[in-house]
N, C-alpha and C positions, 0 to 999 in steps of 0.2 A: 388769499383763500385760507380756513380757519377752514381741516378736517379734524374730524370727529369720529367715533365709533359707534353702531350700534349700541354695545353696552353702555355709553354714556348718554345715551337720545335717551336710551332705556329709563334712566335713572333722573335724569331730567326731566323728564315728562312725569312720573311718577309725585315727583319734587311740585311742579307746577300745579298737579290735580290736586294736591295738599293730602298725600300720602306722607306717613309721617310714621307708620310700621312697616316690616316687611318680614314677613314668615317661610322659614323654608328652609329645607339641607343642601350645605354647602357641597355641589358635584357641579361638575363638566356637561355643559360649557357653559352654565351659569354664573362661575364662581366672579368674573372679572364683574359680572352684571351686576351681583351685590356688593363688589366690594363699590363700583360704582357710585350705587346706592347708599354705602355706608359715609363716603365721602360729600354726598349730597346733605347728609343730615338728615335719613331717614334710619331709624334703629332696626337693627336685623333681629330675628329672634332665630337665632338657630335651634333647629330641633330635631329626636333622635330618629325623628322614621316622615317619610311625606305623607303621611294621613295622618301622623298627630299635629304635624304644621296645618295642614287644613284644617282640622278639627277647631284648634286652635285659634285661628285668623276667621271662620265661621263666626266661633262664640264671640268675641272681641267685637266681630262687625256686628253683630245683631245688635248687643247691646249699645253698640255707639251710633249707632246709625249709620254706619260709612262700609268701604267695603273693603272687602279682607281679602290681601294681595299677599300669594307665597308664589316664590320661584323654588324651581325644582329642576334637578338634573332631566337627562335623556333617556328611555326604554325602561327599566324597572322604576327612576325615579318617578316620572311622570302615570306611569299606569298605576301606580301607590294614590295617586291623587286621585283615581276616576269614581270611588265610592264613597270618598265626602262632596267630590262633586256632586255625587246622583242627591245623597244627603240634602245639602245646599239648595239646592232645585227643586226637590221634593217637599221641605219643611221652610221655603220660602227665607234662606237666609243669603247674604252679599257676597259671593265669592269669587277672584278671580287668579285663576293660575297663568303663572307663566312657564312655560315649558318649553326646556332648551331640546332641540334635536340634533340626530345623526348631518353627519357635513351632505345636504340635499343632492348637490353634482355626482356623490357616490351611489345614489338610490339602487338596490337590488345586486352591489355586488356585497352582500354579508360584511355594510360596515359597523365595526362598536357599537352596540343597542341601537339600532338600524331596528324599526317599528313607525308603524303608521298609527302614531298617533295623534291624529286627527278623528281616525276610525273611532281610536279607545274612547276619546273626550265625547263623540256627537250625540250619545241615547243621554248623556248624564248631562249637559249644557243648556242653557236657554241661548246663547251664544257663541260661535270660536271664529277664528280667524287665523289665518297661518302668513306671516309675512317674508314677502317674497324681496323685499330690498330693506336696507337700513332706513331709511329716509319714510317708511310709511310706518314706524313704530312708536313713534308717538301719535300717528293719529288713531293705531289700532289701542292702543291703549286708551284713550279717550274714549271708543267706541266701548268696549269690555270693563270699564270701569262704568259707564255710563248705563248701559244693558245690566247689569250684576244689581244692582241698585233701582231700578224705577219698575215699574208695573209691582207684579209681585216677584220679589227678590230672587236671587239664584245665581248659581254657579254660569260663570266664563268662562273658555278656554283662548288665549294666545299661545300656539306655536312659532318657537324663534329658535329656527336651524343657526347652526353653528356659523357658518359662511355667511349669513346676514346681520350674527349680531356680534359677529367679528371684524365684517368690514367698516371700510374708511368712506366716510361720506364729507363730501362740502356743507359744513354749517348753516350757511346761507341762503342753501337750497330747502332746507328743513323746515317743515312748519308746526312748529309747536301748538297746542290745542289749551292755549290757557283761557278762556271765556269762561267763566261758570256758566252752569245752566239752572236758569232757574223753571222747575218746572210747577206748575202749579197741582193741589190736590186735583184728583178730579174728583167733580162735584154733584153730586146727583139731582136728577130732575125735579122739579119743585114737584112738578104734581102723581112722580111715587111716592116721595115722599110725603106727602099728605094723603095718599094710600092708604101707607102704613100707618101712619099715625091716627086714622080712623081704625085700621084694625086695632092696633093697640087698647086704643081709645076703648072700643066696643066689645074686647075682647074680657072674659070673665077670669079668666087662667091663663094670663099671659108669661113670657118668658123667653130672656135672652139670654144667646151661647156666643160668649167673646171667644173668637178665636185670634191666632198671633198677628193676624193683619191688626186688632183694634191694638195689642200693645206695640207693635212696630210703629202706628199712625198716632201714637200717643194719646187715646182717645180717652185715657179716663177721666178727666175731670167733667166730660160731655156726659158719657154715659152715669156718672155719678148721680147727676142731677135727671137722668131717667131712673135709676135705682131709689130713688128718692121720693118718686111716686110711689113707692109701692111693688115694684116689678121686679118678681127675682131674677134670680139671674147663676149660669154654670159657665164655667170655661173648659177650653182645649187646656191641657198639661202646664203648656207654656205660657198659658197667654196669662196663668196665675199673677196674682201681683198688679194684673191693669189695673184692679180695686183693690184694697188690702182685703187678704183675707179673712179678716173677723169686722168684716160686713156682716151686718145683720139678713140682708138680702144675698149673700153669699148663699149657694146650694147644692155643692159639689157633693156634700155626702150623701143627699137624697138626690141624685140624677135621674135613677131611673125613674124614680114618680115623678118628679119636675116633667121628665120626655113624657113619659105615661098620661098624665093628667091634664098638663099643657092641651089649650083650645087655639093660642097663637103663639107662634115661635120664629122670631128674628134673631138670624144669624148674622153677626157682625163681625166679619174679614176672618170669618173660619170657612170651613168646608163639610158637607154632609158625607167624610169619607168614614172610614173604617171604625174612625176613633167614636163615630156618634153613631155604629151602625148602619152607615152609609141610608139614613133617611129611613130605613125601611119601614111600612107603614104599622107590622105587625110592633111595632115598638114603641108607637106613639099612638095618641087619641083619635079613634076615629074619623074627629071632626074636626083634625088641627086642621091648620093654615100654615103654608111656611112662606116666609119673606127672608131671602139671603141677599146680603148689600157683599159684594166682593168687586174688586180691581180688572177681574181678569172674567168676563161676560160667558165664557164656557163650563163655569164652576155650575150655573143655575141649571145645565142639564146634567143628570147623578142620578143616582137612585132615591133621590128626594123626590117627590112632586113640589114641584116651587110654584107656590099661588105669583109670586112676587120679586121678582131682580131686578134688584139695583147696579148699576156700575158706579162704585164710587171708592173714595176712602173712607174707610171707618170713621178716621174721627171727625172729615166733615160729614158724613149721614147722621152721624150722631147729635153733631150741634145741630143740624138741620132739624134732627127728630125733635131736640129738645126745645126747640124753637117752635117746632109745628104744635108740639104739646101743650104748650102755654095756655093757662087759662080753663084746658078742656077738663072735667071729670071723668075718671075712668069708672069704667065698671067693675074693675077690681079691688076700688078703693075700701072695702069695708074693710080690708084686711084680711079675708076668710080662707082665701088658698094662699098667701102669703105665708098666715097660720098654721097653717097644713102642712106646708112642704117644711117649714123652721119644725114642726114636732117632728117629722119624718126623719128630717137632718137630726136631731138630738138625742132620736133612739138608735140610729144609725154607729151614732158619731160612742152612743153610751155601750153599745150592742159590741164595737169594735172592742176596747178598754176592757170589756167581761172575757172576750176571749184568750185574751192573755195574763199568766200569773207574771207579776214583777218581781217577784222573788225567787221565779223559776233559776235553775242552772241544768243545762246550756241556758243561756238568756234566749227570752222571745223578742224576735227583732222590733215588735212595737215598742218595747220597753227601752230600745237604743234611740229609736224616733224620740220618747218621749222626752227623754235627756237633753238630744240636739235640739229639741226646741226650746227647752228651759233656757239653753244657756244662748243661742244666738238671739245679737241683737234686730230690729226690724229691717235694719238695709243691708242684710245680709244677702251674698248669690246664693242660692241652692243649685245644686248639680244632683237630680237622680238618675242612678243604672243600675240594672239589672232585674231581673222578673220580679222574684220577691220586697226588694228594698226599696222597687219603684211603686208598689202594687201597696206599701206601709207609707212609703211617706206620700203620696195622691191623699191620702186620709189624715195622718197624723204632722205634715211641714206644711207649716206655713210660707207664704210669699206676702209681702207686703208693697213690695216698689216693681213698677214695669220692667220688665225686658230684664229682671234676676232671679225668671227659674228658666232652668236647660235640661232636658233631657235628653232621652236615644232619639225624641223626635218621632214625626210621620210613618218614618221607615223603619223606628225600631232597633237603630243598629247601636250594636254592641260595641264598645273600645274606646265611644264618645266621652267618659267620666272626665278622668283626666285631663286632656287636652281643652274640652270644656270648661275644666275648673278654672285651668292657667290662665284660659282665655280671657275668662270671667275677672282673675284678679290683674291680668294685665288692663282689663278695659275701665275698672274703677277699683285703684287700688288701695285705696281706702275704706272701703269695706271688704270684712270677711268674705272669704271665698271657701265653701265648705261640700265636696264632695260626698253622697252620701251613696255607697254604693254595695255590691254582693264581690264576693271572692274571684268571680270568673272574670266579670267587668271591670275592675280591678288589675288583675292581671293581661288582658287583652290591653291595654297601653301604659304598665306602670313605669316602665323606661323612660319617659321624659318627666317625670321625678327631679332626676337631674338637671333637666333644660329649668323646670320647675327654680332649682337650687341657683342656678348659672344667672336668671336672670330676675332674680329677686321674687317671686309668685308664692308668698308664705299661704299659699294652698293646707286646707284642715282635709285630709283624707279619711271618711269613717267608713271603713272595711268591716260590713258583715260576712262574717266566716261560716259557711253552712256544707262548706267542703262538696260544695255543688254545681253544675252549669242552670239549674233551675230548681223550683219547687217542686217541695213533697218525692224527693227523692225520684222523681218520673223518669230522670238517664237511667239510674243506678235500676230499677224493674225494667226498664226495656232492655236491661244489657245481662239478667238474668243476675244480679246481683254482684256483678263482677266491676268491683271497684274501680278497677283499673282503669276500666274504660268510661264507666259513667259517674266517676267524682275525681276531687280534686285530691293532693297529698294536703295532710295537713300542715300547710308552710306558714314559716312566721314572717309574714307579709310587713311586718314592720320595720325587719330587717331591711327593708329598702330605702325609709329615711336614713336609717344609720349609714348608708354606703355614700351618700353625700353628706353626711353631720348634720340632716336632719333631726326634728324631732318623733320618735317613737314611743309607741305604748301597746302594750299588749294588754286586752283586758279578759276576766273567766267570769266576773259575778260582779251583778248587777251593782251593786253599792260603787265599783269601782270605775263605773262611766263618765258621771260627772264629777269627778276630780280629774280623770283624765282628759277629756273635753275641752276643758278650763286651761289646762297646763298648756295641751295644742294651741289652742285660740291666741295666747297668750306669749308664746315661743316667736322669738324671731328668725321664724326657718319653715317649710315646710315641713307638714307632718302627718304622719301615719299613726292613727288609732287604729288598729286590729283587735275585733272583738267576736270572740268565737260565740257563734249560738243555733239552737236549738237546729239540727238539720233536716229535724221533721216537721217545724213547724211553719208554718206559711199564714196571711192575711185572711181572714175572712170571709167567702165572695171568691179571692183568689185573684189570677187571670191579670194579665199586661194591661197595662193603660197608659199609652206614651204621648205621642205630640202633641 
């Protein structure tokens, strides 16, 4: 007989799904878990807090396609992880926690981080599972690796009390879950699909909204050759990059006439939630049509009226579409609302550039957009956070390649920059990873800087400094002008490369961005650009625009 331990099935099994990261803070009683793990030949990424490990193991999985595994100690470690879970679940990325617990035999006499949680995981999970003997943890792990991953993506939870992944089990009796699954896309019904491709078809002002389902299902090459007709097209935040952004068909800075004008509108693996007005009618054309193609058959009831749902994957609705399209003429072929929305975009995109001087001091934050676009190459990650700097660069950063822009996401939340960016440059670290964020966003995760430093992630930090939690000064008038409470000190935020031997730059006026830019991009270390500017001034339009 050949016994074993939980921590070892743990770590095995891991090994076998061809987990090949592992994110997480090293506490009790995980620690054997990972070191487990690390003896497997799976790389640990230790990190300074369990929401920047999530954060982290999120971004990495989006972009890789795979799913993002962090262990995590018991009671405050574990409940640190329940709002990149909700995150993960809500913004549809692969997440799955493992979460060591109190010794279960002792339940309710006040043992060490003694919490139920299972409780804390359930609103924020598409999945959990709590295992009750060693010998079922590889199959639970196969089940939460497998859930995290298919339909649309999200957060897992496995619970593994201490007594389970500390005992001794016969090897023999163990059934490892090595089988891949191959699952196939699902594939939409031919005859919606020739639906839609008559509305299309028929439609005079037509127009498509990629959201992050089409860049998760890789769909751009399909949907190219629908932009190619003729058919503009907007994205969710994230789904930036399915097309490179200097598409001519691109139409992000004229949205709302695109929505306004629009007579048909197919949603491809987005959602009609907040970020598009959740559908409302007074927003769009009388006489639109909407056709949403998404994974998950509950999405087509919303505040939209949906003529038309699909259950499928984006990028095969897409090749389907492009296939149904063959050959037909459209009615929007003369090019005439095409035409319309490009000059809408042009005054839009010219109207922004007028409102700010580049020679201002304090600097206007467009004029630090406009630097970081100069100088990053096109397979660059983008990382936007916070009100202002996401609300500049939606209009002024480009994306060029899928699944390399990240933001706060669906839900908006703040902390994500950082951990994001790591993530980012952990999952392809050959291209620049360049954070572009405000001072508050910033400092809600700048502590894994270090994790940043420890494990190679030569991350470009650009910190706009507006000594604020948002625009236009709105804390600092609600709080009757009392600094204290509604702005930030003015700290030299780049002082925090330096506390690992990063690279730092502080910048005051404009000439000095793109030298310092450069120096960042260029340093073999993470770096911090802090660049103080205008505290009064904000985007034009104004107003959040996240996932």
């Amino acid at each position: 007989m050949s016994e074993t331990t939980g921590n070892e099935l743990l770590a095995r099994q891991l090994k076998r799904a061809g987990v090949d990261t592992l994110f997480g803070v090293i506490a009790g009683p995980m620690i054997q878990a990972m070191g487990a793990a690390h003896r497997e030949g799976i790389r640990f990424i230790g990190c300074r807090h369990e929401m920047n490990a999530c954060f982290m193991a999120s971004a990495w999985a989006y972009i890789k396609r795979k799913p993002g595994v962090v262990a995590v100690g018991s009671g405050p470690g574990m409940t640190n992880t329940v709002t990149p879970l909700y995150v993960a679940t809500t913004s549809g990325m692969p997440l799955t926690v493992l979460g060591g617990s109190f010794h279960a035999p002792l339940t309710g006499l006040g043992t060490f981080q003694e919490a139920d949680q299972m409780a804390f995981a359930r609103p924020a999970v598409k999945w959990l599972a709590q295992a009750h003997q060693a010998r079922e943890i590889p199959h639970l792990l196969h089940l939460a690796l497998g859930q995290s991953l298919t339909g649309r993506p999200g957060g897992t939870y496995v619970d593994l009390p201490n007594s389970v992944i500390q005992a001794k089990v016969d090897e023999s009796k163990v059934r490892y879950r090595d089988l891949p699954v191959h699952i196939d896309k699902p594939q939409p019904a031919p005859d919606a699909i020739e639906r839609l491709a008559g509305m299309l078809a028929d439609a005079e002002r037509p127009l498509l909204i990629l959201g992050k389902g089409a860049a998760w299902s890789e769909a751009g090459p399909a949907i190219q050759r629908l932009v190619d007709r003729g058919i503009p097209y907007v994205t969710s935040p994230m789904a930036r990059g399915t097309l490179p952004d200097d598409q001519p068909s691109f139409m992000n800075a004229a949205r709302g006439a695109a929505l306004r004008g629009a007579d048909v509108i197919a949603m491809l693996g987005g959602r009609f939630n907040w970020i598009f007005a959740s559908g409302a009618p007074s927003r769009l054309a009388p006489d639109v049509q909407l056709a949403q193609v998404d994974v998950v058959a509950e999405e087509f009831y919303s505040g939209a009226d949906i003529a038309l749902g699909i259950v499928a994957d984006a990028g095969a609705a897409a090749e389907a579409l492009d296939a149904a399209l063959e050959g037909r003429s459209l009615a929007s072929a003369d090019g005439t609302w095409l035409d319309t929305l490009a000059q809408a975009r042009d005054r839009n995109e010219a109207r922004m550039r007028q409102q700010f001087d580049p020679t201002a001091v304090p600097i206007h934050p467009p004029r630090v957009a406009e630097e970081v676009r100069s100088v990053l190459p096109r397979d660059a990650s983008i990382v936007a956070e916070g009100e202002v700097t996401m609300a500049v660069a939606r209009t002024m950063l480009p994306s060029f390649g899928m699944r390399t822009r990240l933001n706060a996401g669906t839900t908006g939340c703040m902390g994500t920059g950082v951990p994001y960016a790591i993530g980012a440059k952990l999952a392809r670290p050959d291209a620049p990873a360049v954070l572009f964020c405000g001072d508050y966003a910033f400092g809600a995760a700048f502590n894994d800087i270090e994790t940043a430093k420890r494990v190679g992630a030569n991350i470009v930090c650009v910190v706009l400094d507006n000594q604020g939690v948002t625009g236009h000064r709105m804390a600092h008038r609600s709080f009757d002008g009392d600094l204290t409470a509604g702005a930030m000190l003015p700290a030299k935020y780049e002082k925090i490369a330096e506390m690992v031997d990063g690279h730092a730059e502080a910048v005051e006026r404009p000439e000095e961005i793109r030298p310092a830019l450069e120096r960042a991009l260029a340093a073999d270390a993470p770096a911090v650009v802090h660049v103080r500017v205008d505290p009064d001034r904000a985007p034009g339009g104004g107003g959040m625009y996240l996932g």
